[in-house]
C-alpha positions in Angstrom: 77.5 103.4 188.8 78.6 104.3 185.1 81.8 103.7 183.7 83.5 106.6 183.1 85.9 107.6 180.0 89.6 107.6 181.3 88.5 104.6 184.0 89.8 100.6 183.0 86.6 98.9 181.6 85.6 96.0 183.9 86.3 92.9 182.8 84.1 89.9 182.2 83.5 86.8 180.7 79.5 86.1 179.1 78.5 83.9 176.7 78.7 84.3 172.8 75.5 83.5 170.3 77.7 79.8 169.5 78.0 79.4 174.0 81.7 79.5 173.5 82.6 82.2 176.7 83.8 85.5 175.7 86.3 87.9 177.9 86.7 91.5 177.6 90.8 91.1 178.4 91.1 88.6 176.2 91.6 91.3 173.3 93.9 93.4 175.2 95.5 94.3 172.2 93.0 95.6 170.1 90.5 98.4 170.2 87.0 97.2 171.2 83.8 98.6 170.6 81.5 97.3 173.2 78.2 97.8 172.3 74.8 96.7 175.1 71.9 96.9 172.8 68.2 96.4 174.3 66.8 93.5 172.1 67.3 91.1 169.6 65.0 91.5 166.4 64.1 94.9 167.2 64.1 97.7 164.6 66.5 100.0 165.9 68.4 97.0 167.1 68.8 95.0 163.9 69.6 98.2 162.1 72.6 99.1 163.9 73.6 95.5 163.9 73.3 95.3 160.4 75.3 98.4 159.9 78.2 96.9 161.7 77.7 93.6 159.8 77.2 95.3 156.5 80.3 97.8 157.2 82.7 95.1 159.3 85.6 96.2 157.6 85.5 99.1 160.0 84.4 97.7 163.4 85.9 94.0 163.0 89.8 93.9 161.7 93.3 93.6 162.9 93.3 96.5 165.0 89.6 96.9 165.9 87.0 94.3 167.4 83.4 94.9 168.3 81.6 92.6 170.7 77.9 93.3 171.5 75.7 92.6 174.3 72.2 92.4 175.5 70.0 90.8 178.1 68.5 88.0 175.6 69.1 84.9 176.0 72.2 82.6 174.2 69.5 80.8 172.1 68.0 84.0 171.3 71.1 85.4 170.0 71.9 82.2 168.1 69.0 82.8 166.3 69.4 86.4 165.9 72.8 86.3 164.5 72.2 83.0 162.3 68.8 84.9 161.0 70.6 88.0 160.2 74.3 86.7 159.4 76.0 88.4 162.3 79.5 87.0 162.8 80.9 89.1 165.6 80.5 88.1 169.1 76.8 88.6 170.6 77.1 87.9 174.2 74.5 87.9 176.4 73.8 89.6 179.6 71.3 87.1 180.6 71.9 85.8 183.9 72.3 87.2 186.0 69.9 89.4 184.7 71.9 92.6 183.1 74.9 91.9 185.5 77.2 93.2 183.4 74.7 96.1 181.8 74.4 97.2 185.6 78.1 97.2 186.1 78.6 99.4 183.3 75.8 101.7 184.0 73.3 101.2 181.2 70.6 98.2 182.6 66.9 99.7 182.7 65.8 98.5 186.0 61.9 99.2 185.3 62.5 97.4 181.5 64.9 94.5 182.6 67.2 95.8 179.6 70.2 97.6 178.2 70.3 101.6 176.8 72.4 101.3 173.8 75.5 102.4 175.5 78.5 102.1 173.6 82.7 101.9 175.2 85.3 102.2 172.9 88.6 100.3 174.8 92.0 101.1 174.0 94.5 98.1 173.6 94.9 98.3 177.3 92.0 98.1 178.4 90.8 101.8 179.2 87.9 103.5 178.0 88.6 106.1 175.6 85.5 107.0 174.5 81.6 106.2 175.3 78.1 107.6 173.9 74.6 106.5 176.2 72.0 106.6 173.7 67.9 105.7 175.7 66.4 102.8 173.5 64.5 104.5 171.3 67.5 106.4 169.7 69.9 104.7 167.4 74.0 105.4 167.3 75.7 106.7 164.7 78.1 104.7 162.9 80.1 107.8 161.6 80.7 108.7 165.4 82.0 105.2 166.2 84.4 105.6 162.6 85.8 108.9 163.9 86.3 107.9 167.4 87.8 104.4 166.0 90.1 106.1 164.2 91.1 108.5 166.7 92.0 105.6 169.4 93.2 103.0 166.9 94.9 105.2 164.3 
């Protein structure tokens, strides 16, 4: 099952890089980009993370807030983001394995990981946007500005 643009984004509560738990409602309020990403310290992966770091005046402000998730482990993250000075939330998906990657349609059952599928969530809670992107491909960052803008004003 995929979650679709127009439908409310399932909430849920994971685990941040720091273990302090995270909810999705909890930023009702805000536009969220929810981002599931395959692995830490991947190529792809650190790229685009390091865009959003490198760029967070765009995905990480009064009006916007992106959270990302994959299926490592907290102490993976930890690492990740203390290795690569992430500040936003990384949450992880880790047990149950990909729960909340399943829920949302994008868990590779035959890899055990996330696509990069990406949600943009109005301030009440709907999806207003979403791009599915297989592992190998990376997001654009432009596309996440423009659809950003277009949600958040």
């Amino acid at each position: 099952m995929s979650v679709e643009v127009g439908q409310v984004a399932p909430d849920f509560t994971l685990k941040d890089q720091n273990g302090n738990e995270v909810t999705l409602s909890s930023f009702r309020g805000k536009t969220v980009v929810l981002m599931f990403f395959p692995f830490a310290f991947t190529g792809i992966c650190t790229r685009e993370l390091c865009a959003i770091r490198d760029e967070a005046a765009d995905f990480v402000n009064d009006k916007v807030q992106t959270i990302s998730v994959s299926c490592d482990s907290q102490p993976t993250l930890k690492n990740f983001a203390d290795t690569e000075s992430f500040t936003h939330p990384l949450l992880s998906d880790f047990w149950p394995h990909g729960a909340i990657a399943k829920q949302y349609g994008v868990f590779l059952d035959e890899r055990g990981m996330a696509i990069r599928g990406t949600f943009i969530i109005d301030g009440e809670g709907v999806v207003r946007w979403k791009v599915e992107n297989m592992p190998g491909d990376a997001r654009s960052n432009d596309e996440y500005r423009a659809a950003i803008k277009a949600i958040a004003g």
